[in-house]
N, C-alpha and C positions, 0 to 999 in steps of 0.2 A: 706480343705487339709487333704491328709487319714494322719491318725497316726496310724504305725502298731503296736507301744509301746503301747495302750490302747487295741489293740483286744485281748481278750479272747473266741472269739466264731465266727459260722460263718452262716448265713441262706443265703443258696442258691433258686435263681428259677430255675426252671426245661426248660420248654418249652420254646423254643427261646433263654434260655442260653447255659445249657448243652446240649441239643441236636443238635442243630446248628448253637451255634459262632456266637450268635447275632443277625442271620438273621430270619427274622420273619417268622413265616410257610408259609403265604400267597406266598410267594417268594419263599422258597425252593418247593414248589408244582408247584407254574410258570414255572419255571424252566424244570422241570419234564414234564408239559404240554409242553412246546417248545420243549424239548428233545426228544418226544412220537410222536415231530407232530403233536397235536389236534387240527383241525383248527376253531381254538375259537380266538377270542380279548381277550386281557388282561382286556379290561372292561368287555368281558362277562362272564370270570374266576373268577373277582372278584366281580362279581353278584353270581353266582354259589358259591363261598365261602361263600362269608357274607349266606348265604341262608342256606347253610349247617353248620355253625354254632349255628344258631339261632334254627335251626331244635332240633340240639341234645341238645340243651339248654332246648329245653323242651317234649324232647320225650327219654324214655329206650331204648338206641338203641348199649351205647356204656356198656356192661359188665362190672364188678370187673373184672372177669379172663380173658379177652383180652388183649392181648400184642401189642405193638405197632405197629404188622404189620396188626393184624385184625382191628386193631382202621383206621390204614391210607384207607384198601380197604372198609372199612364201609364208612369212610366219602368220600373218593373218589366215591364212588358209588351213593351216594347222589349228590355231584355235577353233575357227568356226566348227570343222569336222569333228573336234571335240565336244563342241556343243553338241551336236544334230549325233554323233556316239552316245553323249552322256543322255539323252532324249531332254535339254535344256532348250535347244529350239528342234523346229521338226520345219521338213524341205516346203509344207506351205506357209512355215514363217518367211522364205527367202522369198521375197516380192521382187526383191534386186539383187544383184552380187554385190554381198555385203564387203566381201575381199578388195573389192576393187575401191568402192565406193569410199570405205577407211584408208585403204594406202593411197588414193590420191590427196584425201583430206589432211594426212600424217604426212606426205612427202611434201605436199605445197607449203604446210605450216614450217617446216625447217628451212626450204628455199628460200621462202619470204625470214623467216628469223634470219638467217645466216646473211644475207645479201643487207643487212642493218647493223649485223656484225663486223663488216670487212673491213671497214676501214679503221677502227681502232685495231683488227688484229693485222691490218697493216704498220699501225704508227709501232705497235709492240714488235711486230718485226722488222723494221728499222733502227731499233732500239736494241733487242736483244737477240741472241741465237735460239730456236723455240724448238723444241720436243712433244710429240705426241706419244701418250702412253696409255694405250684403251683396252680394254676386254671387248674382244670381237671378235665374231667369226672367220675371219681368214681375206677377209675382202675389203679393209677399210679404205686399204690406198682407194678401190675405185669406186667406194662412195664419196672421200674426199675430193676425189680428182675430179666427181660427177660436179659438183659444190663449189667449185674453183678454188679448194684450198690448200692442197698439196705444195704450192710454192710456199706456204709460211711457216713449215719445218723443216728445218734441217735433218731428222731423222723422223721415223716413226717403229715405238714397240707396243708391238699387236701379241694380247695374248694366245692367239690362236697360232700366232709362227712362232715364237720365243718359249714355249710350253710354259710359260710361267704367267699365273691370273692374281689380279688383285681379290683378296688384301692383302696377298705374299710380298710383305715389301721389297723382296726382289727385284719385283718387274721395275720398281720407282731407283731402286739399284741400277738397273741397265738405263734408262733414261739421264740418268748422274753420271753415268759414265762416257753417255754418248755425246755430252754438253761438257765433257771436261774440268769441271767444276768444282768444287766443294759441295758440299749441300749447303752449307752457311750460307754461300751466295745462290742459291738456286730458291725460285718458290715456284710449287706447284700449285695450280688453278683446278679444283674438282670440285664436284654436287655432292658426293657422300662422305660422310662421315668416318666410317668404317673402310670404304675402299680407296680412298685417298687420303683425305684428311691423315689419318692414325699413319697407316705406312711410309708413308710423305715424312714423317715427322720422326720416324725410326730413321730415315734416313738423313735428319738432321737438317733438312730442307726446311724454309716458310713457308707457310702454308694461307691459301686461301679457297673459303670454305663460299662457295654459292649454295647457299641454303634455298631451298625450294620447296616444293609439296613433294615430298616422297615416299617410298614404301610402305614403309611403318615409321615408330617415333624412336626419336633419337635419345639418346641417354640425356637427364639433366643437365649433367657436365662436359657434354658435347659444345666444344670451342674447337677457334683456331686462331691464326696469327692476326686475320682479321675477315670476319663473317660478312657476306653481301648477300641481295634478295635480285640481285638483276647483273645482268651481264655485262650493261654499261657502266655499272656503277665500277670496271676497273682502269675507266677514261680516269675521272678521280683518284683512285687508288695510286695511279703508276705518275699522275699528273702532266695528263696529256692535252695539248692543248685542243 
């Protein structure tokens, strides 16, 4: 059960929370692919991701100084070339640049999210000291900073600088330590299950689980300290006016 009487601090995850309301990228790019029209299966989109993730996992491709709209037409671009590789689309499928046409619809849809976000994660940063703790390429301060959000933590642990990824509860370790804390009084705010939820909770921290559409399904017994479906619903949670 959350208890808001013990929180003194807060570590947020970035991607799949703050950017989009819980909903896991895989999906908000789906989306985007149906909305563009790319006539690909959703198994062969999520061939094409898993593929494209793996890739920048171990190739320099995505910058420190890219912002999240160079980041979405890089990895978009990867996927597509997968497709039109795997012979799932072929180049007189491309009527448009399908690259371009997804990262503006992906990069507008977080603008516009986030810019409805701000000011409760302002009243939360006048309230507590706040922690970013994300799996990401190497670049997030300057997608944050593209976003205007960089003033509303005091630190940020990327697992691409810190070599440690969730669900190593480690990384939720460096975050606990960067806020000074206990865990007791610390809760962290994440979309999964397995890469925040669980590790969060090793590290004795409360947890708050934004449940959303994601990847696959979650265990029966998948809880947390207390389960939301929307990002505003933690104006409530923290009881802000």
């Amino acid at each position: 059960m959350f208890d808001l009487a013990k929180v003194k601090g807060i570590i947020f995850d970035y991607g799949g929370t703050i950017d989009s309301n819980g909903k896991h990228w895989a999906e908000v790019l789906w989306e985007s692919y149906q909305d563009q029209k790319v006539p690909v299966t959703k198994e062969q989109f999520r061939e094409a991701y898993v593929y494209a993730e793996r890739y920048l996992a171990t190739n320099l491709v995505i910058l420190p100084e890219d912002n999240f709209h160079i980041l979405l037409k890089k990895k978009v671009d990867l996927q597509i070339n997968y497709l039109i590789e795997k012979g799932f689309l072929t180049k007189n499928d491309i009527s448009i640049n399908f690259s371009i046409a997804i990262s503006d619809q992906c990069y507008n849809f977080v603008r516009n999210l986030i810019s409805k976000e701000k000011s409760l994660l302002t009243a939360l940063k006048n309230r507590y000291p706040m922690v970013l703790v994300s799996n990401f390429y190497g670049n997030v301060q300057a997608v944050i900073s593209d976003f205007g959000l960089l003033e509303y933590f005091d630190d940020i642990i990327e697992s691409a600088v810190v070599g440690v990824r969730k669900p190593d509860p480690a990384i939720f370790g460096l975050g606990v330590d960067k806020l000074g804390l206990p865990g007791s009084s610390i809760v962290v705010i994440g979309d999964s299950y397995t890469k925040d939820i669980v590790p969060a909770s090793k590290n004795g921290c409360q947890t708050i689980w934004l449940k959303g559409l994601g990847w696959g399904d979650d265990d029966e017994d998948a809880t947390a300290d207390l389960i939301i479906t929307d990002f505003m619903e933690l104006k409530a949670a923290f009881q802000l006016d």
